[in-house]
C-alpha positions as a Markdown table, in Angstrom:
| # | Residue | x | y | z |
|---|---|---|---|---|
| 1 | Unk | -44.2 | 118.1 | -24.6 |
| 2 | Unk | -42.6 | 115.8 | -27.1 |
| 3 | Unk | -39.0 | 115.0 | -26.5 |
| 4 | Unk | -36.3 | 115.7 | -29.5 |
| 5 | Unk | -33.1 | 114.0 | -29.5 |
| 6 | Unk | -32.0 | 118.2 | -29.5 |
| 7 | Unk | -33.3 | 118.1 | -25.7 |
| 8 | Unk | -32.1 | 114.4 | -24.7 |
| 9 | Unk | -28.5 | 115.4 | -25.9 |
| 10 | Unk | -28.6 | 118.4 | -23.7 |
| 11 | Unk | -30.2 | 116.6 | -20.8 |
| 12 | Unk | -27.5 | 114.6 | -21.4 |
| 13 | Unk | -24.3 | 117.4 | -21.6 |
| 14 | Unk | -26.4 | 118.4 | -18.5 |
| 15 | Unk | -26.0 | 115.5 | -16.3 |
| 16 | Unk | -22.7 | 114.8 | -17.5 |
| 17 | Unk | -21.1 | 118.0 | -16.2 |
| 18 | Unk | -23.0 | 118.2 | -12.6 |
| 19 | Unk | -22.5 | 114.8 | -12.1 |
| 20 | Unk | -18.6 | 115.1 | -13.0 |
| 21 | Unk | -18.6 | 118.7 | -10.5 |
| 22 | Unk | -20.5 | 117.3 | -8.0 |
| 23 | Unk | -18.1 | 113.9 | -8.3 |
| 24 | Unk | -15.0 | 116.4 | -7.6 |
| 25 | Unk | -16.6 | 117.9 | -4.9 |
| 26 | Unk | -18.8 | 121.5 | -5.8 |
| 27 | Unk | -17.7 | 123.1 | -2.6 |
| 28 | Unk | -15.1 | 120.9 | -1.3 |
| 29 | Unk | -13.0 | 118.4 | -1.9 |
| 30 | Unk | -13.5 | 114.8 | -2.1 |
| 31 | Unk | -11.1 | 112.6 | -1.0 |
| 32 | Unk | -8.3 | 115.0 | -2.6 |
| 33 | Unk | -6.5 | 118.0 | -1.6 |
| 34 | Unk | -7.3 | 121.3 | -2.2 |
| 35 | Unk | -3.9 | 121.4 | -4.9 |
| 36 | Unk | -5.5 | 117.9 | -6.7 |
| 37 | Unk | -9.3 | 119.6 | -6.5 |
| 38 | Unk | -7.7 | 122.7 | -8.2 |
| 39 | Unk | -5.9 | 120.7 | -10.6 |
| 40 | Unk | -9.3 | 118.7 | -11.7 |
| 41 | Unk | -11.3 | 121.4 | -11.9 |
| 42 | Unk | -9.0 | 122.8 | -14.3 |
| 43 | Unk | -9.0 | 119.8 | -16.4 |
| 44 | Unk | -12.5 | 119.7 | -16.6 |
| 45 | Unk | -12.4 | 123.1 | -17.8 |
| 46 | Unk | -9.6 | 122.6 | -20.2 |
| 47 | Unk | -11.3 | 119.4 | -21.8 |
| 48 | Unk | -15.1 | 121.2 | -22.1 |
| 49 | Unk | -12.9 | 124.0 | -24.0 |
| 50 | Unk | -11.1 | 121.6 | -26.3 |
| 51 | Unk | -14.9 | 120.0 | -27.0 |
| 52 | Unk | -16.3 | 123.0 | -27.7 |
| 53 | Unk | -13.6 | 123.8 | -30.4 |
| 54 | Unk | -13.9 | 120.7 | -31.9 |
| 55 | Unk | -18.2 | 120.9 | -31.7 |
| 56 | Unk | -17.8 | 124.5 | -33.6 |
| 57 | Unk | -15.1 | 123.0 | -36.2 |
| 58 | Unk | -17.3 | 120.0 | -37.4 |
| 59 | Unk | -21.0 | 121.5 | -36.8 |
| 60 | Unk | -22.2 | 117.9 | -36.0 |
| 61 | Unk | -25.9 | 119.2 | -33.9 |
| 62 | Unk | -25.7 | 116.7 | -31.9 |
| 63 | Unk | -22.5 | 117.3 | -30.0 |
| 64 | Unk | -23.4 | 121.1 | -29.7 |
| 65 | Unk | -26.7 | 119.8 | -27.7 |
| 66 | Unk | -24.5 | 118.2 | -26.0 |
| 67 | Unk | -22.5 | 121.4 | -25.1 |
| 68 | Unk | -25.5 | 123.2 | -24.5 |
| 69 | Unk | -26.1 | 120.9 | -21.8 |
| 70 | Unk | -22.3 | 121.0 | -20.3 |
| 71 | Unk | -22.8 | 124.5 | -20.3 |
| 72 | Unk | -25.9 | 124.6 | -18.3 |
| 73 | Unk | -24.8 | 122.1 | -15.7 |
| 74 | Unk | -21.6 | 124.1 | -15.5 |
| 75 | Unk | -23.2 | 126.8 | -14.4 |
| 76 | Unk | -25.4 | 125.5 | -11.9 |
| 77 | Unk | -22.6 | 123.9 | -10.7 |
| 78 | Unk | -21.0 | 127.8 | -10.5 |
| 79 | Unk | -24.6 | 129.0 | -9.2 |
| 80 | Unk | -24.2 | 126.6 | -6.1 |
| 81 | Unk | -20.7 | 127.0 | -5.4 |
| 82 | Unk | -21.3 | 130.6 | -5.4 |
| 83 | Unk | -24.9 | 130.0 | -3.0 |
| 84 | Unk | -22.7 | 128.0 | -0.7 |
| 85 | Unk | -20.0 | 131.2 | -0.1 |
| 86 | Unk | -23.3 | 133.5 | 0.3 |
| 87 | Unk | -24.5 | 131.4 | 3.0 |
| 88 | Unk | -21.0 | 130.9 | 4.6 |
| 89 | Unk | -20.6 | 134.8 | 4.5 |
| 90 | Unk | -24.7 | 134.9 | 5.9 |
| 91 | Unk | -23.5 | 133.0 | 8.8 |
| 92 | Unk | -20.5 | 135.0 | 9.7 |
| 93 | Unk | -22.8 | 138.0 | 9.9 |
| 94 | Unk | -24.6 | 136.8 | 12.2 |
| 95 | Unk | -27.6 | 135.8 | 10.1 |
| 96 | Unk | -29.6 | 132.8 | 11.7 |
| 97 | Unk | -32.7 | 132.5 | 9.9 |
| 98 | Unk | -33.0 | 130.8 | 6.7 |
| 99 | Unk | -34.1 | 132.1 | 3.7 |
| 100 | Unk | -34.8 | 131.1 | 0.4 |
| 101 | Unk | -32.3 | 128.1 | -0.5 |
| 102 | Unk | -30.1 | 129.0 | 2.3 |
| 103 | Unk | -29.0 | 132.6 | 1.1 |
């Protein structure tokens, strides 16, 4: 597979987003309170919105690679917030074996 600076830019977007959730802490805080973890997670979602206006205004490619790849690591990002609360909610049940990825 040959690598296109489409897929790098994305790769990119992708890192940049997980590594900026996973920095704020995916399922808890770090080193914040819940109010200031609220608050960032907001502004991460506030700035990714004004970037996407401005990568559908001015059509440049590469920044809507880029975006491609926010959006993805946003989502996974979602996806294992969301894994987390199934396990939590597993465990209150009384569940104790694991199962695939801990759900």
């Amino acid at each position: 597979m040959e690598l296109s600076f489409d897929l790098i830019y994305a790769l990119i977007g992708f890192l940049i987003m997980l590594g900026m959730l996973g920095g704020i802490g995916i399922n808890k805080p770090r080193g914040m309170s819940v109010k200031m973890w609220c608050v960032g997670y907001l502004v991460v979602a506030i700035g990714f919105d004004i970037i996407v206006l401005f990568g559908l205004l001015s059509q440049y490619a590469w920044l809507n690679n880029l975006l491609l790849g926010l959006s993805a690591g946003a989502a996974t990002g979602l996806a294992i917030h969301v894994m987390h609360h199934i396990s939590e909610e597993n465990e209150g049940e009384g569940h104790s074996h694991n199962m695939m990825m801990g759900i």
